[in-house]
C-alpha positions, 0 to 999 in steps of 0.5 A: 443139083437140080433134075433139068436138062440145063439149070439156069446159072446166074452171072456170078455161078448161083443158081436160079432155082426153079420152085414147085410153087412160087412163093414156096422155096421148096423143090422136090424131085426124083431124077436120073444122073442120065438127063444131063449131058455126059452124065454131069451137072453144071458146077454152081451153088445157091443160097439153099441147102440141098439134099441128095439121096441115091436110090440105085447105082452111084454118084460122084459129088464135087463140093469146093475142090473135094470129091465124095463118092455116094454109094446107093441108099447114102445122101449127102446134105450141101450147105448154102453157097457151096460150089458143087455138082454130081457127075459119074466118072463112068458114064454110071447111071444113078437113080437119086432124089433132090431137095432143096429149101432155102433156109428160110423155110425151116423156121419163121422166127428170127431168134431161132433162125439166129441160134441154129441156122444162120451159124451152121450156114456161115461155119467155114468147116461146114461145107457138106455131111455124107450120111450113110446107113450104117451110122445109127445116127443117119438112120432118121434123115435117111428115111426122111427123104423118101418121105419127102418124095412121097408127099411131093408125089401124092400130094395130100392137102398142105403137103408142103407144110408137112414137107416143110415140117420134117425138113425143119424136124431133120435140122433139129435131129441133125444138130444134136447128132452132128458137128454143125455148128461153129467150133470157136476154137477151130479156125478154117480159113477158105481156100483162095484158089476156090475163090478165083475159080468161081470168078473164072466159072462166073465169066464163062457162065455170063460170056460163054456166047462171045469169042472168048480165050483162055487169056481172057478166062485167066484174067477173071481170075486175075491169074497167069494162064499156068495157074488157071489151068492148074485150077481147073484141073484142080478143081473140076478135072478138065480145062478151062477150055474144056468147060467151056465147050461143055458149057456151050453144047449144053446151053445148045442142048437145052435150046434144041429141047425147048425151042423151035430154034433153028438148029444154026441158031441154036448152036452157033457158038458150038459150030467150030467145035461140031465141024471139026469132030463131025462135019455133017452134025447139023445132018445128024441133028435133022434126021433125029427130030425128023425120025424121033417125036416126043420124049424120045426125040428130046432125050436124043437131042439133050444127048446127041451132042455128047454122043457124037464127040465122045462115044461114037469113035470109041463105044459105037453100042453105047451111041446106037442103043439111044436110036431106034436101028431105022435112024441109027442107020441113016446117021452112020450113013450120014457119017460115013 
């Protein structure tokens, strides 16, 4: 779960991971579950694993269908290739730290990447372990991570080899003191529902910007519009449609954060969607970027969207506290 307004999501639902330094599959941030629009990150996965530890507050965490609730100083670690994402139920903020590493990261050597990690990647019954602070045996990877936070933080000569070090040192503790690897008397086979979700997911993530429905977001899946619904719901508590629009308002909130784009432009597969609830968005939008520079103008603009459909109507504190009172009053003048 990576800390950027929008995370860049492949065709197929992987994520491109943004690296501190090329060439080094590490990332390292701290981050606000706030900076995503409506407090929830894109549904996805990659080929790394990810380490995500709350600071303060609580975070809901999606892994292939199953929810964990993450309280504060608790982590859970994602193993490769899981579709996942944090999100808040409650609009909660959440204070957390991320890693990712690719695997290849925790050791050079192919026969030891062979032994002990390659088996833990490709183990079916391993798709995540929650680590809490009351078990003695998550002690040493609870505080590990700060440690982590730190180095990226202060940036001491090679801190990446020693960051790089204690996440290969975290591996190898974990191992002997979790279930990692594969239990060959266990059979766990996956879900095919889980299966024709991502297919679905990969279809809205690569046609997003097209006209497109739910009979054609059915037949990615190769499924009756009953059972794609169903899966949605299933899986990540909304509709397929309902996705799909979260999908595009955030793609629309990346391009007005990072680009000059017009905001017609930038927009233009959300226009039905913002005219219908607000008929007078596009006025709304101006005055943000007009009244607000900076920092404060892109967190408006990332969030204004969200605001404005789910907030405004029902929780008219909660939108006006993200706007100095000046423009908070030319926007309800505005929407009047």
């Amino acid at each position: 779960m990576i800390n950027d307004p929008i995370t860049k999501v492949m065709q197929d639902a992987s994520e491109i991971v943004r690296y501190d330094e090329v060439g080094i599959p590490l990332y390292i941030r701290e981050g606000l579950l706030s900076s995503y629009p409506d407090h929830r990150a894109l549904c996805h996965w990659h080929e790394d694993i990810e380490w995500v530890q709350i600071r303060s507050g609580q975070m809901n965490y999606y892994i292939n269908g199953k929810r964990v609730l993450l309280n504060a100083g608790e982590a859970i670690i994602v193993n490769s290739r899981q579709m996942h994402y944090g999100y808040s139920e409650n609009g909660q903020e959440c204070d957390f730290i991320c890693i990712l590493c690719h695997p290849k990261i925790l050791t050079a050597n192919s026969v030891l990447y062979q032994s002990y990690i390659t088996p833990v990647l490709s183990n079916p019954a391993l798709e995540y372990l929650h680590l809490k602070p009351e078990n003695p045996e998550d002690t040493e990877a609870l505080q590990t991570l700060p440690e982590i936070l730190r180095l990226k933080k202060e940036q001491p000569t090679a801190y990446e080899i020693e960051a790089a070090a204690l996440l290969s040192l975290l591996w190898c503790r974990l191992l002997r003191t979790h279930p990692m690897m594969p239990d060959g008397n266990t059979a766990v086979s996956q879900d095919p529902d889980l299966l024709i979700q991502r297919d679905m997911v990969s279809y809205i993530y690569s046609h997003y910007s097209e006209s497109i429905n739910l009979e054609e977001i059915a037949a990615a899946g190769k499924v009756c519009r009953n059972k794609c619904c169903q899966i949605f719901r299933r899986y990540l508590c909304q509709s397929p449609i309902d996705f799909l629009n979260h999908y595009r308002l955030e793609v629309s909130c990346h391009l007005l954060n990072t680009t000059k784009m017009s905001i017609a432009k930038s927009v233009p597969h959300a226009v039905s969607i913002i005219r219908v609830i607000i008929p007078k968005f596009f006025c709304v939008l101006t005055i943000v970027r007009r009244e607000i520079s900076g920092n404060a103008q892109k967190a408006c603009q990332h969030n204004l969207i969200f605001f404005c459909t789910r907030f405004f109507v029902k929780k008219r504190k909660n939108f006006a506290r993200h706007f100095s009172d000046p423009c908070y009053n030319k926007i309800t003048k505005v929407l009047r």
